[in-house]
N, CA, C and O of each residue as an XYZ file, in Angstrom:
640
protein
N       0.820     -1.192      0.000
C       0.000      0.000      0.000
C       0.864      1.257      0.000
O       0.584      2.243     -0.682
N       2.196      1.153      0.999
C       2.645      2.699      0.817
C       3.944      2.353     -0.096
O       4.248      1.167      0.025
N       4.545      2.867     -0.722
C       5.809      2.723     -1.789
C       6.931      3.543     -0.985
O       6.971      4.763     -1.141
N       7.640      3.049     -0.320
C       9.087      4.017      0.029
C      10.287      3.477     -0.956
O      10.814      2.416     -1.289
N      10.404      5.281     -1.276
C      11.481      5.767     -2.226
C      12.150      6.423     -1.744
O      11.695      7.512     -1.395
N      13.718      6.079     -1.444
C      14.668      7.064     -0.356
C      16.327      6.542     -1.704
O      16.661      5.546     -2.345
N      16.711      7.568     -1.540
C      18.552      6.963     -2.028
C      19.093      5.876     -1.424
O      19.722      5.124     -2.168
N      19.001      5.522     -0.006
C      19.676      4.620      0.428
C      18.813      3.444      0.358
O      19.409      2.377      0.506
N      17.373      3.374      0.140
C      16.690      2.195      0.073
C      15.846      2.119      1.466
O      14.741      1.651      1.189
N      15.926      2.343      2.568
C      15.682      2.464      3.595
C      14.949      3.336      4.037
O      14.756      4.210      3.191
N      14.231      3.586      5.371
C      13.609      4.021      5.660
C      14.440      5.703      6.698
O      15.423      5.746      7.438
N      13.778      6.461      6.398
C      14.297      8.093      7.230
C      13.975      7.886      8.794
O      13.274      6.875      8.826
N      14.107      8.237      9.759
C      14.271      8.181     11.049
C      13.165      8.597     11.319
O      12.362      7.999     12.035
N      12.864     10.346     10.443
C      11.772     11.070     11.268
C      10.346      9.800      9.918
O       9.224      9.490     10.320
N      10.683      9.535      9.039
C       9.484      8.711      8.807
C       8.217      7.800      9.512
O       6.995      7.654      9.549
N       9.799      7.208     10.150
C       9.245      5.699     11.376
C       8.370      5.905     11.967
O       7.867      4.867     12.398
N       7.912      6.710     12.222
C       6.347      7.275     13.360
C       5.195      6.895     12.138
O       4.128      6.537     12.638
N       5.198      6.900     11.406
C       4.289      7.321      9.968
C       4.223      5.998      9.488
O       3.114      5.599      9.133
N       4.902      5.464      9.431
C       5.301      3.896      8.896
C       4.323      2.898      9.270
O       3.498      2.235      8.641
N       4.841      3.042     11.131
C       4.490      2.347     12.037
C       2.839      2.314     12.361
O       2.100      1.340     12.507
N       2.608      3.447     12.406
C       1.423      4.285     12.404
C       0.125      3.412     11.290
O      -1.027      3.065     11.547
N       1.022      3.280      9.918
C       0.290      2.798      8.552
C       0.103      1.243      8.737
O      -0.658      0.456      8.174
N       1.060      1.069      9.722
C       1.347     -0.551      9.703
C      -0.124     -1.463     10.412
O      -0.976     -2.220      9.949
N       0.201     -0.852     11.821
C      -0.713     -0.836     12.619
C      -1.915     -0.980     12.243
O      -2.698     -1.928     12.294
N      -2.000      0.348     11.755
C      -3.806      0.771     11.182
C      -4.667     -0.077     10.019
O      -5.886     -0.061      9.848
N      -3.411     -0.996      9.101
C      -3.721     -1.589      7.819
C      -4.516     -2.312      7.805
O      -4.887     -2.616      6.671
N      -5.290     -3.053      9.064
C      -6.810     -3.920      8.445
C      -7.625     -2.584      8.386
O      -8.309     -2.398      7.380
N      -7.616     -1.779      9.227
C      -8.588     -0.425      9.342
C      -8.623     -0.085      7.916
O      -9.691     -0.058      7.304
N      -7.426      0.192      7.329
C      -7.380      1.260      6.324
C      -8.057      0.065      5.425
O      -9.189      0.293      4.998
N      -7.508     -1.065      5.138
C      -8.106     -2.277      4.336
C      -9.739     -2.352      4.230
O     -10.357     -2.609      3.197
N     -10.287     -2.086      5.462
C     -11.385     -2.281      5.673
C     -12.201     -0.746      5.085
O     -12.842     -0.783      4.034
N     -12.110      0.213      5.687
C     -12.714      1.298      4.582
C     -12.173      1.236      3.814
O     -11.652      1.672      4.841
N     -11.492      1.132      2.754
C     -11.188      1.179      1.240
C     -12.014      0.051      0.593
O     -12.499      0.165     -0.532
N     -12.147     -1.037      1.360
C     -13.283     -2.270      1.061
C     -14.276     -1.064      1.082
O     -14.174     -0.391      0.056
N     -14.988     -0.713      1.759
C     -16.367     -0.639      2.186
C     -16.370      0.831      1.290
O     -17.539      1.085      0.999
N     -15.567      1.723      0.840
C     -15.518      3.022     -0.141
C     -16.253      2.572     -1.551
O     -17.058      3.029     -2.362
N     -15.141      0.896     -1.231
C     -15.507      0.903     -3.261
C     -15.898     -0.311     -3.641
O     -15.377     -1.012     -4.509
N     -17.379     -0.689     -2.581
C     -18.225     -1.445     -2.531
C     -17.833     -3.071     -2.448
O     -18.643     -3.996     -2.486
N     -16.529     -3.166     -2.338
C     -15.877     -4.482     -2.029
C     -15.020     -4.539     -3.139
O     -14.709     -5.674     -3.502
N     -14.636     -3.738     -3.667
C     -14.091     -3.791     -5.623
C     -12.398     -3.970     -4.720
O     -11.654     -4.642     -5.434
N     -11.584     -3.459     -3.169
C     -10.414     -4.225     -3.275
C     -10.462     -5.490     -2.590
O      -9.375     -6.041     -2.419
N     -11.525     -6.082     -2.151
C     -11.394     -7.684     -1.665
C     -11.684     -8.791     -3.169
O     -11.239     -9.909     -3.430
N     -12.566     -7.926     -3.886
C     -12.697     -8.675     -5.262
C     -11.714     -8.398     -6.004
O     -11.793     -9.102     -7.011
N     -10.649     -7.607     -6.040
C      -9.271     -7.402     -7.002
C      -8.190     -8.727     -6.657
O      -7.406     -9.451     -7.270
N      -8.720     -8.521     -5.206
C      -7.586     -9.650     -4.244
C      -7.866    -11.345     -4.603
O      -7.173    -12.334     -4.363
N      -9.076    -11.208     -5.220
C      -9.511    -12.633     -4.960
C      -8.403    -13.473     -6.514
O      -8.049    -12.650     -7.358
N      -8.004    -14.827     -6.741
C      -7.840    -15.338     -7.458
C      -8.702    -15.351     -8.687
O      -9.931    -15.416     -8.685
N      -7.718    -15.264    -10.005
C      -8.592    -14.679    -11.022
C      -9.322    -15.821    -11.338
O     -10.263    -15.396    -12.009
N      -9.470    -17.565    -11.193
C     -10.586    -18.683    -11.533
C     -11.661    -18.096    -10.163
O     -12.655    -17.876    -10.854
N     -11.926    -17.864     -9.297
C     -12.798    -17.449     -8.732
C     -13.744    -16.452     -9.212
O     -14.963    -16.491     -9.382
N     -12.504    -15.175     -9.460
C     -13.666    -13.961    -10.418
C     -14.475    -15.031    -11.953
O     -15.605    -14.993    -12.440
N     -13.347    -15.804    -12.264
C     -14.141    -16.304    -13.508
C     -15.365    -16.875    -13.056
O     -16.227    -16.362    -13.770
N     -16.086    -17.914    -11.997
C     -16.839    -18.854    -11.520
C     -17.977    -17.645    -11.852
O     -18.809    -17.617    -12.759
N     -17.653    -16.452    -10.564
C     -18.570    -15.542    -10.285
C     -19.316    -14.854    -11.555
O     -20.532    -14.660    -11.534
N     -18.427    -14.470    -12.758
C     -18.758    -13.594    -13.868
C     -19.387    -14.406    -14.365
O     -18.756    -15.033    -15.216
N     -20.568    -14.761    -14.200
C     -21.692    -15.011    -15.273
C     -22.208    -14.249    -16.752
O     -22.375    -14.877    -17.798
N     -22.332    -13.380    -16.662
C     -22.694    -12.151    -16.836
C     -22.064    -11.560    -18.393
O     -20.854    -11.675    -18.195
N     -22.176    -11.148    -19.438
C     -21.885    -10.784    -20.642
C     -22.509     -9.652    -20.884
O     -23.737     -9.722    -20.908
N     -21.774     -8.120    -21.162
C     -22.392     -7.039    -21.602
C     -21.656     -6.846    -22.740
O     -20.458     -7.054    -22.929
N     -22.805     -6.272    -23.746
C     -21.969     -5.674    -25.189
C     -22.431     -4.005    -25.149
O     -23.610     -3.725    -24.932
N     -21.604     -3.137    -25.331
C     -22.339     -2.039    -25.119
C     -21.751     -1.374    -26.404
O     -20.643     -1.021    -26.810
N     -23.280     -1.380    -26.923
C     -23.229     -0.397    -28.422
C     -23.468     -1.644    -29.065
O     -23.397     -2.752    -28.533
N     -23.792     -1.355    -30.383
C     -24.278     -2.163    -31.266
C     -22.614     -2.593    -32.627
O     -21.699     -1.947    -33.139
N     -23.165     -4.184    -32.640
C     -21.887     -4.491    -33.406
C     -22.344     -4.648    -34.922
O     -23.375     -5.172    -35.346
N     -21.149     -3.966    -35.730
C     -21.375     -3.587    -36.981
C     -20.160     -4.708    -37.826
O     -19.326     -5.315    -37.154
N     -20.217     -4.821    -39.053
C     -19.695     -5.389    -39.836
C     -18.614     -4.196    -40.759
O     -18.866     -3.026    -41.047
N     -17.566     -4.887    -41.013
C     -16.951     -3.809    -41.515
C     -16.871     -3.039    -43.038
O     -16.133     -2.171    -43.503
N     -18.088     -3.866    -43.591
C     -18.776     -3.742    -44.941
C     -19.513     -3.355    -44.551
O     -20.280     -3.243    -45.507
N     -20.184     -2.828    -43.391
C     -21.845     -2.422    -43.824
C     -21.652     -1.181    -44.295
O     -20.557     -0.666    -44.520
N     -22.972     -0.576    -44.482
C     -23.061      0.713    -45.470
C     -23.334      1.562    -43.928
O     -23.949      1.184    -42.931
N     -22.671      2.731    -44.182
C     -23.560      3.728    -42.412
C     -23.837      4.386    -43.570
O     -23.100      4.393    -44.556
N     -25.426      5.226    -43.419
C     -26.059      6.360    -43.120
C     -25.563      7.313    -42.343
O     -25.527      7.346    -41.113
N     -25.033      8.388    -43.422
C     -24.887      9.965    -42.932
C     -26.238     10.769    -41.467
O     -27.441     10.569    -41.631
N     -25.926     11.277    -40.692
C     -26.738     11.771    -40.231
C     -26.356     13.258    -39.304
O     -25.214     13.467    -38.892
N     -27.023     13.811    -39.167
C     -26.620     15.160    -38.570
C     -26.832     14.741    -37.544
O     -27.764     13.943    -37.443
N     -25.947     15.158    -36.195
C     -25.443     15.002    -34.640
C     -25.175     16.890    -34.256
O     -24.437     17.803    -34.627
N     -26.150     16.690    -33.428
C     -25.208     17.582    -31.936
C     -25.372     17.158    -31.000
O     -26.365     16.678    -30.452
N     -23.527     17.425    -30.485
C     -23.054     16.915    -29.752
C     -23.414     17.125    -27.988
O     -24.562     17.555    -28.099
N     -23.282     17.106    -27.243
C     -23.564     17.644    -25.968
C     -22.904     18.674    -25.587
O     -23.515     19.476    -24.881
N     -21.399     18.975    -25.952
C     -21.243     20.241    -26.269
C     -20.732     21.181    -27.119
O     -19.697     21.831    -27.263
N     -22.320     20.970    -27.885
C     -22.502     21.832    -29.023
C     -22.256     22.127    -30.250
O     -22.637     23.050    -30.971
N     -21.144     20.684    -30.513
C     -21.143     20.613    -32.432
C     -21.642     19.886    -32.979
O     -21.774     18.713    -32.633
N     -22.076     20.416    -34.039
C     -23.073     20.036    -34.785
C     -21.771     19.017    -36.047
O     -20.586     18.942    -36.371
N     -22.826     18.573    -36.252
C     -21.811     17.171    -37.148
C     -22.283     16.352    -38.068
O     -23.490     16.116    -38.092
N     -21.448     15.797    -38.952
C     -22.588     14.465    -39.740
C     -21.481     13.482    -39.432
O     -20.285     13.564    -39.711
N     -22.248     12.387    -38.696
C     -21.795     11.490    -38.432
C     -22.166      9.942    -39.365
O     -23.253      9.780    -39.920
N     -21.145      8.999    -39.391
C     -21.750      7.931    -39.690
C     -22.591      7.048    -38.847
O     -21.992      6.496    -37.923
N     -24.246      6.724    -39.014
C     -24.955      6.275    -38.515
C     -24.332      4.916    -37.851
O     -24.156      4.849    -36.635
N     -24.017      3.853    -38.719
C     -23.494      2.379    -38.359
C     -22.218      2.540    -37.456
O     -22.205      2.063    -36.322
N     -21.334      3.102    -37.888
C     -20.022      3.521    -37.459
C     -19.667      4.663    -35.888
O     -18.592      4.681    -35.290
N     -20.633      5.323    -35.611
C     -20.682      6.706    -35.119
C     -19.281      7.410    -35.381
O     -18.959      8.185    -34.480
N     -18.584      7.320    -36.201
C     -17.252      8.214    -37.186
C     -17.974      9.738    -37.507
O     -18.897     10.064    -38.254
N     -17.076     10.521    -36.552
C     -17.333     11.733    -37.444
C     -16.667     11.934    -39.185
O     -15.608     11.608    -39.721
N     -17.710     12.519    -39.576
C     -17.892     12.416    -41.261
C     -17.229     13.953    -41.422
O     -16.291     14.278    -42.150
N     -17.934     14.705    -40.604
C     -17.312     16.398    -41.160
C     -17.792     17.156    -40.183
O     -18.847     16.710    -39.730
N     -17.407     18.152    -39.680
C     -17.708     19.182    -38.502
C     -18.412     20.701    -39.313
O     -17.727     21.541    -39.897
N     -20.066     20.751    -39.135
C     -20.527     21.965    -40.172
C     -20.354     23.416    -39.272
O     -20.125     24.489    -39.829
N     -20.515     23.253    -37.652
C     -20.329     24.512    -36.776
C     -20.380     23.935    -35.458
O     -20.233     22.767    -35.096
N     -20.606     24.937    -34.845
C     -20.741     25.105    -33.129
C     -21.967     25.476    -32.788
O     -22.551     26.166    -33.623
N     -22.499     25.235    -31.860
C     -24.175     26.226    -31.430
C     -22.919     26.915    -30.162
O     -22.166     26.236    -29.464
N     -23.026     28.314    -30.189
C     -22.337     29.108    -29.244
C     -23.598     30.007    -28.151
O     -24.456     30.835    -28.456
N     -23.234     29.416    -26.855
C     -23.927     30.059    -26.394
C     -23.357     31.861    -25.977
O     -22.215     32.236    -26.247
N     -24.225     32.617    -25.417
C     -23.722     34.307    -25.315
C     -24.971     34.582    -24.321
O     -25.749     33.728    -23.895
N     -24.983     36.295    -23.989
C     -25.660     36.659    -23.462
C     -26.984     36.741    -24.048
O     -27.966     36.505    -23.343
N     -27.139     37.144    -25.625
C     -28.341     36.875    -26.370
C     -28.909     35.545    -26.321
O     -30.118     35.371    -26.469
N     -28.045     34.541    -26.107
C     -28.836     32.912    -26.269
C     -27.895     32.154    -27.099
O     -26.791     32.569    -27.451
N     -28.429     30.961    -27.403
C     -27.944     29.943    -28.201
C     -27.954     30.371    -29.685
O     -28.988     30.824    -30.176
N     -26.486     30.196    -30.623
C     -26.762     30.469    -31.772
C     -25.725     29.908    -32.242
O     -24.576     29.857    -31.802
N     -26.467     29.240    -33.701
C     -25.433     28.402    -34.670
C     -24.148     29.209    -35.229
O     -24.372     30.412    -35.365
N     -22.956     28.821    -35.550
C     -21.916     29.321    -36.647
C     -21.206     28.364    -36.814
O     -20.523     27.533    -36.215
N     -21.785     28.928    -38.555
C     -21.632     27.775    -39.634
C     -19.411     27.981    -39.236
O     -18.702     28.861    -38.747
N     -19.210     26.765    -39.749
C     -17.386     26.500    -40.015
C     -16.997     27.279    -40.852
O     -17.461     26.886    -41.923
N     -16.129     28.591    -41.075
C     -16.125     29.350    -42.066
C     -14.783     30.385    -41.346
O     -14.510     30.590    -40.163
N     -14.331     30.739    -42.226
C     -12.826     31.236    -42.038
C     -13.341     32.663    -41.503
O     -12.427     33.341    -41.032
N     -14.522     33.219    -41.478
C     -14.920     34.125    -40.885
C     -15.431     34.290    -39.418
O     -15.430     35.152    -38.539
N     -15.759     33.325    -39.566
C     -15.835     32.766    -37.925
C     -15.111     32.171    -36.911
O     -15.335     31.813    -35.755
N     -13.947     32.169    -37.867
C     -12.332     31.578    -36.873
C     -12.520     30.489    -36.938
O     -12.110     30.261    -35.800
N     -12.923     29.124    -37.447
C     -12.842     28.225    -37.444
C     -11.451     27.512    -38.713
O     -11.380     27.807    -39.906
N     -10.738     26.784    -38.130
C      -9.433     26.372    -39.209
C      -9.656     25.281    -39.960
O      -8.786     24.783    -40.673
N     -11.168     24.711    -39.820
C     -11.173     23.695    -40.846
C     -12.213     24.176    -41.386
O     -13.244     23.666    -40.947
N     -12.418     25.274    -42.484
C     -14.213     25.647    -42.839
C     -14.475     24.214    -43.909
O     -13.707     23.572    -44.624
N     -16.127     24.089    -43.570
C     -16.762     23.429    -44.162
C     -16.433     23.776    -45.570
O     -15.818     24.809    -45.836
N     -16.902     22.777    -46.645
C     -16.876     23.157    -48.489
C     -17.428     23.857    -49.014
O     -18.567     23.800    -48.550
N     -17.372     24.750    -49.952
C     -18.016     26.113    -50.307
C     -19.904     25.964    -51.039
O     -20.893     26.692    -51.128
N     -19.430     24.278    -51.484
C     -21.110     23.934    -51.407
C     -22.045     23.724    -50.293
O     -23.208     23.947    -49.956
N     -20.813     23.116    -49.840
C     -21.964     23.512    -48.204
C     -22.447     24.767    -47.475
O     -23.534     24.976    -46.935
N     -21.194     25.678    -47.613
C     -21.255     26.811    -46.949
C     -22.291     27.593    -47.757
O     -22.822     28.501    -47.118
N     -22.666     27.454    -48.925
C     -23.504     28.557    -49.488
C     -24.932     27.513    -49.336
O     -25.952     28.201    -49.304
N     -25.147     26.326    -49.258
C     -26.655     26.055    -48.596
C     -26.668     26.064    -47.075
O     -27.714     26.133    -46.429
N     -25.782     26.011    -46.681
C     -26.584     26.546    -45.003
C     -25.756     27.896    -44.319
O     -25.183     27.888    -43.230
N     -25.834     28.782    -45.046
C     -24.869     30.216    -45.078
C     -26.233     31.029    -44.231
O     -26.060     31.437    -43.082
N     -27.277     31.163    -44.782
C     -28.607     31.284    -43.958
C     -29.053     30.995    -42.877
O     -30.012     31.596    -42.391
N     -28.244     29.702    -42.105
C     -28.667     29.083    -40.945
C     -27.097     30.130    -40.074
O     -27.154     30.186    -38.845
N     -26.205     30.650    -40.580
C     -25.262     31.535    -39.835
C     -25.450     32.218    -39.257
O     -25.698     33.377    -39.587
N     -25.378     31.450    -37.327
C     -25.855     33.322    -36.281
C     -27.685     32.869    -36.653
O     -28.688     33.483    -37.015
N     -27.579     32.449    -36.550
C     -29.087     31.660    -36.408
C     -29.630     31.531    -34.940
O     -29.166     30.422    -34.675
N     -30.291     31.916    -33.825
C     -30.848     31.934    -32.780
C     -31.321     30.463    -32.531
O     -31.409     29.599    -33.403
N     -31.571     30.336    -31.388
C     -31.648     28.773    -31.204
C     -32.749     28.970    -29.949
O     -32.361     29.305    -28.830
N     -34.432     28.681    -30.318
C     -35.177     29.447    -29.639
C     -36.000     28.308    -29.225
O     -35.568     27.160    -29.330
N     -37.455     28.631    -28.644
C     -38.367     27.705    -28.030
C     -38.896     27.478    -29.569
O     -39.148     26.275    -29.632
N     -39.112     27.946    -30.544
C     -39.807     27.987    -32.312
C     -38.936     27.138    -32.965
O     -39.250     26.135    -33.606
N     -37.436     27.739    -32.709
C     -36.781     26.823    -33.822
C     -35.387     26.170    -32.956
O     -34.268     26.682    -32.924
N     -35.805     24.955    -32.313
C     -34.939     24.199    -31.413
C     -33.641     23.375    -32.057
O     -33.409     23.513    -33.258
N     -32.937     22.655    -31.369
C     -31.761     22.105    -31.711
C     -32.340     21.285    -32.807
O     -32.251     21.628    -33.986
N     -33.047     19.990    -32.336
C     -33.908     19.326    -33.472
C     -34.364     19.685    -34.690
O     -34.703     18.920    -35.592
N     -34.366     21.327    -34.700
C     -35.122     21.303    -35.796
C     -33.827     22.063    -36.544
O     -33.584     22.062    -37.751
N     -33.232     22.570    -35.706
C     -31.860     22.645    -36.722
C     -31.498     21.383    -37.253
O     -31.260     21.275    -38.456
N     -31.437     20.479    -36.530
C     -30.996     19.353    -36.683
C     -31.705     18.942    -38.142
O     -30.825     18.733    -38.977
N     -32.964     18.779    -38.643
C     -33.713     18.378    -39.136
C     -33.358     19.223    -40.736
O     -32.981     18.679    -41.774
N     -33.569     20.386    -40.548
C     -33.064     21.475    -41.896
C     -32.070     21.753    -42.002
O     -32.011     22.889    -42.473
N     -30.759     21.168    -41.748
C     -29.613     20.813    -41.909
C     -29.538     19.152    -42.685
O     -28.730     18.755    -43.524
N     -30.272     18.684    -42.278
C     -30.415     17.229    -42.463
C     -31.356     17.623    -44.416
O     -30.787     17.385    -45.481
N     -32.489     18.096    -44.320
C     -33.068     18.599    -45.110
C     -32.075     19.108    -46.831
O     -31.791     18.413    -47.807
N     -31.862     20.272    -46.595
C     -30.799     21.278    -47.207
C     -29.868     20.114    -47.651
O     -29.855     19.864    -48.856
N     -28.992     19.281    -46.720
C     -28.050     18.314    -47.453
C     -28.296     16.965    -48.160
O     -27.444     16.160    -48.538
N     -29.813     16.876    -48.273
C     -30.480     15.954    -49.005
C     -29.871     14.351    -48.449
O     -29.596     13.300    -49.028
N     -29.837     14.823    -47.008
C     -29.330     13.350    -46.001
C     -30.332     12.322    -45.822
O     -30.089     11.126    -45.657
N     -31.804     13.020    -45.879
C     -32.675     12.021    -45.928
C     -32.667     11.018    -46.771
O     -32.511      9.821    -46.528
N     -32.828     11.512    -47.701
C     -32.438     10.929    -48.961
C     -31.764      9.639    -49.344
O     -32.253      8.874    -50.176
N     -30.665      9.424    -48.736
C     -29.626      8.908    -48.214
C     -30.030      7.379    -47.493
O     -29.161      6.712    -46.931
């Protein structure tokens, strides 16, 4: 539990109080660190054919894809706040179109564009169909979703 690192290998004089102290106390300390992290260091301790007996249990988390399948493009925002087309099958970001920036006025889109300080701008076909959605308010009328949706729209992703 404690690691002593000294030049000579040994222990410091004024340490020994501290040592002794740790030594002593070690079912204590053993015992809350059990009981902190719900038994996770008496189950680290145990022999690994035991954990095997116990693990019944199989989780897959996320869905498994083939490395031929086809993904579907889809527009994503993110949790914080970029907007994206991602591959559906894959979840691979595909291309980054802006940011929703929040301010004192509220939530508002900006499109990827060398005017907006962004260093990777979106393609100039893109930028001139959703050049309109730029500095766009992000309100109780026209919500993330529905950006989401006329972004999706405009790039003929449905489609897709």
């Amino acid at each position: 539990m404690v690691n002593r690192f000294t030049r000579r290998g040994e222990v410091r004089p004024q340490d020994l109080p501290h040592y002794k102290l740790i030594e002593k106390n070690r079912p204590v300390i053993h015992g809350l660190i059990n009981h902190l992290t719900g038994g996770g260091l008496s189950s680290a301790q145990q022999e690994p054919q035991a954990q095997e007996r116990e693990s019944t249990k199989t989780f897959h988390i996320g869905r498994a894809t083939k490395a031929n399948e086809p993904g579907r493009p889809i527009v994503n925002i993110s949790f914080n706040g970029r907007v994206l087309i991602i591959d559906d099958a894959r979840a691979k970001q595909l291309m980054h179109l802006g940011n929703l920036v929040r301010g004192e006025d509220g939530t508002k889109f900006l499109l990827a564009n060398k005017k907006n300080g962004f260093f990777a701008p979106v393609d100039g076909a893109i930028q001139e169909v959703l050049e309109d959605l730029d500095g766009r308010f992000i309100t109780n009328e026209f919500t993330e979703e529905d950006l989401s949706k006329e972004v999706s729209a405009r790039l003929s992703l449905d489609d897709v």
